[in-house]
C-alpha positions in Angstrom: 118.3 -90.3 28.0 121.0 -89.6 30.9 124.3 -89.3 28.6 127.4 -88.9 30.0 130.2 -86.6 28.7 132.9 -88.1 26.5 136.1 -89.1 28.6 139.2 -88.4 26.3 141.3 -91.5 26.0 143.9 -90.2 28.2 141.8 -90.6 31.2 142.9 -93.1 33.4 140.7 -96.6 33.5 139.4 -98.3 37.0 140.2 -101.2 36.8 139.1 -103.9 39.5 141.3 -106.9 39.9 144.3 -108.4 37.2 143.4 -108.8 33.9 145.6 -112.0 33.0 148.4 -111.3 30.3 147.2 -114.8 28.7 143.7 -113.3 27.6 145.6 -110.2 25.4 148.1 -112.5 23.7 146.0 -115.4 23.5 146.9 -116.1 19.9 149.8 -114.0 19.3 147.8 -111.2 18.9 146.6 -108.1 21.2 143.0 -108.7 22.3 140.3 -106.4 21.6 136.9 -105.4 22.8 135.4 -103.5 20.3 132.8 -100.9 21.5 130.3 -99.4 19.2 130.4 -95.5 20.4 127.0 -95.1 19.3 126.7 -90.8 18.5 130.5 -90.6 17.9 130.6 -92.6 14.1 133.3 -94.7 15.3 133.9 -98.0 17.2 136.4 -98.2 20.3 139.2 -100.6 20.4 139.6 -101.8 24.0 143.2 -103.7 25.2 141.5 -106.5 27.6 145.1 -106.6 28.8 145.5 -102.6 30.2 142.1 -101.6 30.0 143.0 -98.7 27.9 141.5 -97.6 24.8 144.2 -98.3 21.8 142.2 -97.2 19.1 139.2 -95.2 17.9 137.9 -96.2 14.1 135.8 -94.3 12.2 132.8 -95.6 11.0 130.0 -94.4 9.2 127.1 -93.2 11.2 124.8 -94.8 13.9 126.9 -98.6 14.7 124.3 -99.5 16.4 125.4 -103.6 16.6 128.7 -105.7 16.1 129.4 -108.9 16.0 132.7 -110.8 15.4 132.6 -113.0 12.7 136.1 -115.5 12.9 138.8 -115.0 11.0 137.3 -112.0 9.3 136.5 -109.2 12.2 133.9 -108.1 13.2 130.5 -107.3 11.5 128.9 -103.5 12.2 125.0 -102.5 11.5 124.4 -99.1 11.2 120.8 -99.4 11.3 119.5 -95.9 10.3 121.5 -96.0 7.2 120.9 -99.8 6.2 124.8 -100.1 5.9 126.7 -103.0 6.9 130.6 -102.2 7.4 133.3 -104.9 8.1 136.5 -103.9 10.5 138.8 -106.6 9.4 141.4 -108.2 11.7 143.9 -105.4 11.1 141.4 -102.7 12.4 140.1 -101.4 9.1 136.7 -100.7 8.0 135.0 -102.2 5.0 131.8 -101.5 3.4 129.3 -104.5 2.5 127.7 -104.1 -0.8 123.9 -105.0 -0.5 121.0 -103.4 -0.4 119.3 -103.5 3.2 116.2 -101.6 5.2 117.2 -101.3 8.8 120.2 -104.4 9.5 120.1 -105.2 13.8 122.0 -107.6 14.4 124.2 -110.6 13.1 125.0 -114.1 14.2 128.5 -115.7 13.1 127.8 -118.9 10.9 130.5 -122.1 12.3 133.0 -121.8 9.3 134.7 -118.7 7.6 132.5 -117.5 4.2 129.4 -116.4 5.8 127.0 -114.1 8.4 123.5 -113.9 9.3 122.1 -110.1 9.6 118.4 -109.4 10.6 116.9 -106.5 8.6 113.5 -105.5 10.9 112.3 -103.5 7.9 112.3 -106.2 5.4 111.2 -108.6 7.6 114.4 -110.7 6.6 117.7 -112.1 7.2 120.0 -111.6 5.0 123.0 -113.8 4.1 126.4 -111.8 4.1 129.2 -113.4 1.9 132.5 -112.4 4.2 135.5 -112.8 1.7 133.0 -111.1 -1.5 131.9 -108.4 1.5 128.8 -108.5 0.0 124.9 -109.6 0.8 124.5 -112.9 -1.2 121.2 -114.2 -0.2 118.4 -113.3 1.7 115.0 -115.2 4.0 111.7 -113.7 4.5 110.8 -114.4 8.1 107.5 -112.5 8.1 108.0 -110.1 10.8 111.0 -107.0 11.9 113.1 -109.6 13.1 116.1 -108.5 15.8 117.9 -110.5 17.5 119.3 -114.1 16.2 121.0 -117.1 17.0 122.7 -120.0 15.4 123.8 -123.4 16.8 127.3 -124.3 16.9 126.6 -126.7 14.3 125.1 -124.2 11.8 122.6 -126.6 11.0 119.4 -124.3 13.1 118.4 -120.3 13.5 116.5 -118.9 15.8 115.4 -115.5 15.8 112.7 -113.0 17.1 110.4 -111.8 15.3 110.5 -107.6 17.2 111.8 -106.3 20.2 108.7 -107.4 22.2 107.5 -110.6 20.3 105.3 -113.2 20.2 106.9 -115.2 17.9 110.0 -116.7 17.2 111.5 -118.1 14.1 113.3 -121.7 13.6 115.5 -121.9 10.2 117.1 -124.9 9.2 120.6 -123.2 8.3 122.2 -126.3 7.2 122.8 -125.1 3.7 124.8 -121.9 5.3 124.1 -119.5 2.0 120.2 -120.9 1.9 118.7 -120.7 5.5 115.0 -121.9 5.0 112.1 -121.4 7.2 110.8 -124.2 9.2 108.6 -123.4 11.8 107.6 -121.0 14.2 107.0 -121.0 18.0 105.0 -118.7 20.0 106.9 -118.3 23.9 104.9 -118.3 26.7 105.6 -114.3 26.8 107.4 -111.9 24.2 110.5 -112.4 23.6 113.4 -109.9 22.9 116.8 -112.0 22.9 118.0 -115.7 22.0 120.7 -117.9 22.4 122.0 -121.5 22.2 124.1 -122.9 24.8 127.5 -124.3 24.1 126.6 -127.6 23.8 123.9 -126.5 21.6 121.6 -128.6 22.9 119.2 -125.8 24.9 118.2 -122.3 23.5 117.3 -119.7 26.5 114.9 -117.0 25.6 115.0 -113.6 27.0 111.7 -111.1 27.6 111.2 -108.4 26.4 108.0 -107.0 28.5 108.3 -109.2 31.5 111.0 -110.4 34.6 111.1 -113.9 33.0 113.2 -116.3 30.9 112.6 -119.4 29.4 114.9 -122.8 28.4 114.2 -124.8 25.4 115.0 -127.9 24.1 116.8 -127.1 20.8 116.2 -130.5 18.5 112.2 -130.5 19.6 111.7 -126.5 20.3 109.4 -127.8 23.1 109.5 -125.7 26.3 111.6 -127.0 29.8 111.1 -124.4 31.5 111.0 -120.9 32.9 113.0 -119.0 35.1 112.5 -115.5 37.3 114.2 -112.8 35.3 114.8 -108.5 36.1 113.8 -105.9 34.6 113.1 -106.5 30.7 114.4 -106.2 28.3 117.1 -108.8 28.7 120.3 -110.3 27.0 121.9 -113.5 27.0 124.9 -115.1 26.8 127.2 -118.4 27.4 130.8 -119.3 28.4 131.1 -122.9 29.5 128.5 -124.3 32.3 127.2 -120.6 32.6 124.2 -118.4 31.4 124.6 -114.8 31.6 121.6 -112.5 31.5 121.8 -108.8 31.8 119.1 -106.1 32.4 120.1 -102.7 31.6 117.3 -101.3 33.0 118.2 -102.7 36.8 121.8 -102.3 36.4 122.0 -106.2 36.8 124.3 -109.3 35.6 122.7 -112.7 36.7 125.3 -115.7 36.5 122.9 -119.0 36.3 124.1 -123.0 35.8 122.6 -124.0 32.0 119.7 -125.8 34.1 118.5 -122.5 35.1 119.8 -122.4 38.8 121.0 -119.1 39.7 124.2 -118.9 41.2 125.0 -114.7 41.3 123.6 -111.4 40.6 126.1 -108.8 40.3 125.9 -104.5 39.8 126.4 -103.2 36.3 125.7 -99.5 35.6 122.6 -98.9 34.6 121.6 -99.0 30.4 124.2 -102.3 30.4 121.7 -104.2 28.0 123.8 -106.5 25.7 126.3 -109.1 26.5 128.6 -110.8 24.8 131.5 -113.2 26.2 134.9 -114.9 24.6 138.3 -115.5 25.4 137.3 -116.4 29.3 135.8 -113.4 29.7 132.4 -111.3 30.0 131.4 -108.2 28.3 128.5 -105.6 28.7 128.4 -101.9 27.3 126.1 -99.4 28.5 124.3 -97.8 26.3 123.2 -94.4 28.9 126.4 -94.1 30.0 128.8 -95.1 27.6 130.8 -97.6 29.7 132.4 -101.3 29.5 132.4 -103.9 31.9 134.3 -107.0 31.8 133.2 -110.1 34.0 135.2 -113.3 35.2 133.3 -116.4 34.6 132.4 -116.4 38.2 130.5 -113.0 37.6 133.3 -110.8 39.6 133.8 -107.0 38.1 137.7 -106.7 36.9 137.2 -103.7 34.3 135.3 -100.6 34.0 136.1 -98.3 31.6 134.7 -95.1 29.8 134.5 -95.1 25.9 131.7 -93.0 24.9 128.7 -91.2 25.2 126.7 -94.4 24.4 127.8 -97.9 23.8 125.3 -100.1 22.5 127.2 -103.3 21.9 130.5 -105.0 21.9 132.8 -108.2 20.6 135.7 -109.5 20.9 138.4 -110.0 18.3 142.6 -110.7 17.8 144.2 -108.1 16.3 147.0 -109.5 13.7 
């Protein structure tokens, strides 16, 4: 893989456009994107309000995922040691006791005790207790499940069975520290991401081995539609009236109405594969060449910056 060399902190950011003071003091607190630096053991702090880096934390090896999880942080799986680590809201890192194969990704549960982590070599998700920092429960889901999604209720899960699968998982989550499987559908391609609008009403699916997508109706799981993708795979994500799907792979951001329309495409560096979004804002990493972008919600570039030698994901949180 094309890596490039690490940028020291020092090095000045280009930044495109104002970055409004409002999103880095949004609740009396500095705003952070937190970058996993992939080969460096260590996640990057990101002021959204400079576009400098304000902190590097040392992690233990291979933070391959992060999600924020409320009040608490941020959740990090290192996925070739089967560690979970916690960076709290006052940047420091925690270890979460539990035994685990090869933890992916989480998804935050609507409330502040608990997480959701897939574990692809278990073939489970495992329920993460956030104030005990500890794994508490655990679902078989009968195949290396990846990445998940919960509705903003917390009453339903979705998740993907692989990184190019035929099947996807439904849980009903409403008992948040005893998910229970409850069906299975099989998309009219594989499937590699998943995510619920904000309404919570339709869940898009991503593919992983074709330029598709596909919109779901989340109470019924019975297909709307599908949609005209990029290169595969592909990552979603939601802020407001507006899907975003990223393809790493064509250096591509594409800004669509929740009905599917498509209303943008804009250039992202190539390897920008996951996307995350909060605070008004848009985030992609890239994993080849260790940058983050940040997007208005009309899909305009305001921030590039250099972190790493590979970023694989990114979240928001409020430092306290």
């Amino acid at each position: 893989m094309d890596r490039r060399r690490f940028l020291a902190a020092a090095a000045a950011p280009l930044v495109l456009g104002r970055v409004p003071e409002a999103l880095a003091r949004s609740v009396d607190g500095r705003t952070l994107a937190l970058v996993t630096a992939d080969l460096e053991s260590s996640v990057v702090a990101v002021d959204l309000s400079t576009g400098r880096i304000y902190r590097r934390l040392r992690t233990p090896a291979d933070p391959r995922s992060i999600e924020a999880v409320g009040a608490f942080g941020a959740l990090v799986a290192h996925t070739a040691l089967g560690r979970l680590t916690l960076i709290d809201q006052q940047l420091r890192v925690h270890a979460i006791a539990g035994e685990l194969g090869a933890p992916r990704y989480a998804a935050a549960v609507p409330g502040p005790r608990f997480g959701y982590v897939s574990d692809s070599a278990r073939g489970e998700i495992a329920v993460v207790g956030l104030r005990a920092r500890r794994v508490v429960g655990r679902v078989q889901v009968g195949g290396p499940v990846r990445h998940l999604a919960i509705d903003r209720f917390g009453r339903r899960l979705w998740a993907v069975l692989g990184n190019i699968s035929p099947t996807v998982a439904i849980l009903d989550a409403s008992r948040a520290a005893r998910p229970r499987l409850i069906g299975m559908i099989r998309p009219p391609f594989n499937a590699h991401d998943v995510g619920f609008t904000p309404g919570g009403r339709r869940v898009w699916l991503t593919s992983g081995d074709e330029r598709r997508l596909a919109i779901y109706d989340a109470g019924t799981a019975r297909l709307l539609k599908t949609l005209r993708g990029d290169a595969p795979p592909q990552h979603v994500t939601f802020l407001g009236d507006r899907a975003y799907v990223s393809s790493g792979d064509d250096g591509l951001l594409r800004v669509h109405r929740l009905d599917g329309e498509l209303l943008r495409t804009t250039r992202i560096p190539i390897g920008s594969y996951n996307v995350q979004q909060g605070w008004g804002r848009i985030l992609t990493p890239s994993l080849s060449q260790g940058t983050i972008c940040m997007l208005s919600p009309s899909g305009g570039l305001q921030l590039r910056r250099d972190v790493a030698r590979s970023s694989h994901d990114v979240c928001f949180v409020i430092e306290e």
